[in-house]
C-alpha positions in Angstrom: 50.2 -17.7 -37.5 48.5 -14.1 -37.4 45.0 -16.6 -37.2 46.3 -18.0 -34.2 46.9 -15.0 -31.9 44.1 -14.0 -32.8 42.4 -16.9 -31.6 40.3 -17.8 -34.3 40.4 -21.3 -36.2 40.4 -21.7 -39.8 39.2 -25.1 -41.8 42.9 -25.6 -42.2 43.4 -29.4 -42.1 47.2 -29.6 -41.9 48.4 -33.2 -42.3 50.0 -34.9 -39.2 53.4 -35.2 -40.9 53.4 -31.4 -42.0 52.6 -30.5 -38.5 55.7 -32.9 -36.9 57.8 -30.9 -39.3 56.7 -27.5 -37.8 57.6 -29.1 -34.2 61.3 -29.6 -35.8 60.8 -33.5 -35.6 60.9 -36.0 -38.7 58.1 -37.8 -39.5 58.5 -41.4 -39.9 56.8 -43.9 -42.5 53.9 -43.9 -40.1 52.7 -40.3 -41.4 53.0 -41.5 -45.0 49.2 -42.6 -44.7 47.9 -39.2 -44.3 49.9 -37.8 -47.3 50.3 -40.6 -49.6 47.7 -43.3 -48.8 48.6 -45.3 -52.0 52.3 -45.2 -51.5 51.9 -46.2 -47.9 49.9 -49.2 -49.1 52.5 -50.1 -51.7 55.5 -50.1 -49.5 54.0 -52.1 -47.1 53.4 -55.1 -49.4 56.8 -55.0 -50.2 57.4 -56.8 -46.7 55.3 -59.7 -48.2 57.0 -60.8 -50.8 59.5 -63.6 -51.6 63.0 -63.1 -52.4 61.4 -63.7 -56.2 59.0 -61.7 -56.4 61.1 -58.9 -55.2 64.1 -59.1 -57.5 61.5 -59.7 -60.5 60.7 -55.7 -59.8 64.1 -54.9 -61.1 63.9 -52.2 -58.1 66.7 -49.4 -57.1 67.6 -47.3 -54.0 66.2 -44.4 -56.6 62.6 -43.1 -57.0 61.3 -40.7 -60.0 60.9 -37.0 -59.5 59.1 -35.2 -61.4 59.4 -31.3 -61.6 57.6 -29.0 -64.3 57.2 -31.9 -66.7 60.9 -33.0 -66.1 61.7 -36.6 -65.0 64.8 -37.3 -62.8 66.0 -40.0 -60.8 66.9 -39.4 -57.2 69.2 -41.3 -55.4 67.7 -42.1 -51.7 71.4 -43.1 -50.7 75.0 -42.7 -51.8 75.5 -45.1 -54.8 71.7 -46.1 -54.8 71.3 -46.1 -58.4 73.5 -49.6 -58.6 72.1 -50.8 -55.5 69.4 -53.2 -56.1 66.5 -54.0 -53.5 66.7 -57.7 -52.2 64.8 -59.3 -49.2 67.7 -58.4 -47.0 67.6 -54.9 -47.4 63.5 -54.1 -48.4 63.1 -53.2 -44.8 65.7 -50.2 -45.1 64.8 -49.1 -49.0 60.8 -48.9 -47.4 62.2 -46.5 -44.7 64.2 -44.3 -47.2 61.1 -43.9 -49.5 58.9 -43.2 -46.9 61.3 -40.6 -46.0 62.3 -39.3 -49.0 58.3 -38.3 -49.5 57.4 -37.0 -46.4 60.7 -35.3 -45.3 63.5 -34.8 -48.1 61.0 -34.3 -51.3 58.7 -31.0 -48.5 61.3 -29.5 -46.9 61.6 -26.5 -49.5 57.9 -25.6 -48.8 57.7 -27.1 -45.1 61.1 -24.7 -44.3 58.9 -21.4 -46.0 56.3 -22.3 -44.2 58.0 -22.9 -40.8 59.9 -19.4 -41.4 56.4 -17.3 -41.9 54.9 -19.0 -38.6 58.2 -18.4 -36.5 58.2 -14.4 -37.8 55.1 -14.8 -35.4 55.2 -17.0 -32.7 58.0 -18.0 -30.7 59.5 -21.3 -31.7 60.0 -21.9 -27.7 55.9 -21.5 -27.3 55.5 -23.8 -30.3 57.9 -26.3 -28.4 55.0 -26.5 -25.4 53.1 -28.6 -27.8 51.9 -31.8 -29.4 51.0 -32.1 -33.1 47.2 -32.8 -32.4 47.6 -29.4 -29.7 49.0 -27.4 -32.9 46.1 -28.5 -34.8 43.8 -27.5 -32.3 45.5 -24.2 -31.6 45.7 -23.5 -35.8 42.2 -24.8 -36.6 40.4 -24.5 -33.5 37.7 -27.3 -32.4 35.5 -29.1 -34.9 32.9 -29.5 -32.3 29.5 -28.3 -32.4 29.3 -24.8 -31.4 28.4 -23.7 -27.7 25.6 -21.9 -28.1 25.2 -20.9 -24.4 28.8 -19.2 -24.7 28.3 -18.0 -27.6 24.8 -15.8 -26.6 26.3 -14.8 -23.2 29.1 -13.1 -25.5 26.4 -11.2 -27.9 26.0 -7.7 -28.7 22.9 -6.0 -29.9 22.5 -2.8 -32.0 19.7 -0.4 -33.5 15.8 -1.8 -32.1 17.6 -5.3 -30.6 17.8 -5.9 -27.0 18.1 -9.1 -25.0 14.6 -9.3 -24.1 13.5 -8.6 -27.8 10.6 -11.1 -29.6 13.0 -11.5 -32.6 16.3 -11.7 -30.8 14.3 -14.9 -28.6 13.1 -16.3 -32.2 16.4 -15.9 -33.6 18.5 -18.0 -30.4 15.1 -20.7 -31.1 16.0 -21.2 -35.1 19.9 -21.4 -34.3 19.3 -23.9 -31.4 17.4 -26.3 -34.0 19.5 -26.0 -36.7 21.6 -29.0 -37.2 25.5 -28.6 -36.0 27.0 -28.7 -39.6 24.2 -25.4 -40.2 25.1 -24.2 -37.3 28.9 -23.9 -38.5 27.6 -22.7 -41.7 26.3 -20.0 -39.6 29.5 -19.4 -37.8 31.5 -19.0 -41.4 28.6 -16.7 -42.6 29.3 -14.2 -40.1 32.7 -14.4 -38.9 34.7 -16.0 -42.1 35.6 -18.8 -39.5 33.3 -22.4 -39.0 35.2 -22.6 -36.0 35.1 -22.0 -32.2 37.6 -19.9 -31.5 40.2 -21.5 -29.3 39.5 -19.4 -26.0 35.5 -19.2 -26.5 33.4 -16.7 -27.7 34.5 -14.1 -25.2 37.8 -13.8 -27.3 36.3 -13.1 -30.6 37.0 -9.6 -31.6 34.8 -7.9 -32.0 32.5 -9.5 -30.0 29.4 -11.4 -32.3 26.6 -8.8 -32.9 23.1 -8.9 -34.3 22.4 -5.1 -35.9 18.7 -4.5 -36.6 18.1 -4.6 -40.4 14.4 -2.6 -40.4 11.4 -4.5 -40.5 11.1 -5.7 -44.0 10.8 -9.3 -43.8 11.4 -9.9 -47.8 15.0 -9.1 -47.1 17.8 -11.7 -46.3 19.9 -11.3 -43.3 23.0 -10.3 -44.5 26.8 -10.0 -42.6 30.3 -7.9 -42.2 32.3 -10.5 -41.6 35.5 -8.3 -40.6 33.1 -6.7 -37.1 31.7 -10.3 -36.8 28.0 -8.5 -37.4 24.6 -10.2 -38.3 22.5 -7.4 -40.0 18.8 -9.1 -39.1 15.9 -7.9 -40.6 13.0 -7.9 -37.5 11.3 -11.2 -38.8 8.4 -11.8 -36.4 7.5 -15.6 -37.0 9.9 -18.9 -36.5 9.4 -20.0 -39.8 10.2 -16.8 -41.9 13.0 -16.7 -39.6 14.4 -20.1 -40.4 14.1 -20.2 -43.8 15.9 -16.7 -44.6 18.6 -17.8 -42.4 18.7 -21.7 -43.6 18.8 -20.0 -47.6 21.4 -17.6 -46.6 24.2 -20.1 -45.0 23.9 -22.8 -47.5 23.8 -20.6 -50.5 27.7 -20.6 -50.2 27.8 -16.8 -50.5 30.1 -14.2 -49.6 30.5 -11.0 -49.4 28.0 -10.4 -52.4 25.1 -11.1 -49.6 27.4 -8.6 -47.2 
């Protein structure tokens, strides 16, 4: 929640489902696919087979829980444990086991979760969106980063102006860099492979490439928290691009910081 006012995505892929429950709605067996694929499968079949077929699964309005090692059987209605499934009522025991996994067996950690993000936002605000908006607005845009926004909303420090050879070199090398580099990039100097939601004009602080001196054996490193690039005054494209290229996909943190 503190992410989101700040504007700033995070590679947060909350699951459809999960995100329906944040909205205060109840996810149907439709969601099952993105948390359960198997299961979602499984049930489905169900609506296949004969009378036979069914009964020979010995099956029961229960399912199997299992909680630190512990097996126990959960009833998905009153009296379900002497219920048996038939062809008459497979239709209803699919829709309690869908909901049973996606709504009755989360609700402990979906209801923590909810209470955290409310002590933050509004719940009213949250109500002005759909679950693919609250994505968006939680883990910003997977698109390929703007570099046009994202230069008109750079700072430069120390020997770096606008204007400078290595500053024009720099823009080149991230401008041919593939997208997925690119967002490497992104994560390597502001923790976040994301866009923020508002553009680069509400990152803060702004995104700012310091001066590191003119030794070109040195590897451009970052402070993440001020959104700083600490680049050492490489004066060729390819020097450029491979200290840059090494650092991003080296998977480093704040040891190259």
């Amino acid at each position: 929640a503190v992410v989101s006012t700040q504007s700033t995505g995070v590679d947060l892929p909350l699951a459809p489902y999960f995100l329906e429950q944040l909205l205060g709605s109840t996810a149907d067996i439709n969601y099952l696919r993105s948390l359960d694929p198997t299961l979602y499968r499984t049930l489905l079949s169900l609506r296949n087979y004969t009378a036979q077929e069914i009964a020979d699964l010995e099956l029961g309005f229960v399912v199997d829980e299992n909680t630190l090692g512990r097996t126990a059987n959960i009833e998905l209605k009153p009296g379900g444990s002497s219920i048996k499934v038939t062809k008459d009522n497979v239709i209803e025991y699919i829709h309690l086991v869908a909901d049973h996994r996606l709504n009755r067996q989360t609700r402990s950690h979906c209801r923590a979760f909810t209470e955290g993000l409310y002590s933050v936002l509004s719940v009213e605000w949250l109500g002005m969106f759909s679950f693919a908006e609250l994505h968006l607005l939680i883990c910003g845009s997977e698109s390929d980063i703007d570099l046009a926004d994202l230069r008109a909303n750079t700072v430069y420090y120390g020997a770096y102006k606008e204007d400078h050879q290595c500053v024009d070199i720099f823009w080149e090398v991230l401008g041919d860099l593939s997208p997925k580099q690119r967002r490497l990039f992104l994560a390597f100097v502001t923790s976040s492979d994301r866009t923020p939601l508002l553009g680069f004009s509400s990152l803060n602080p702004l995104f700012a490439v310091h001066s590191a001196g003119e030794d070109e054996d040195r590897l451009p490193t970052a402070s993440t928290c001020m959104n700083l690039l600490k680049l050492p005054e490489y004066r060729s494209y390819e020097v450029m691009k491979s200290k840059l290229v090494y650092v991003i996909e080296s998977g480093a943190g704040f040891e190259l910081s």
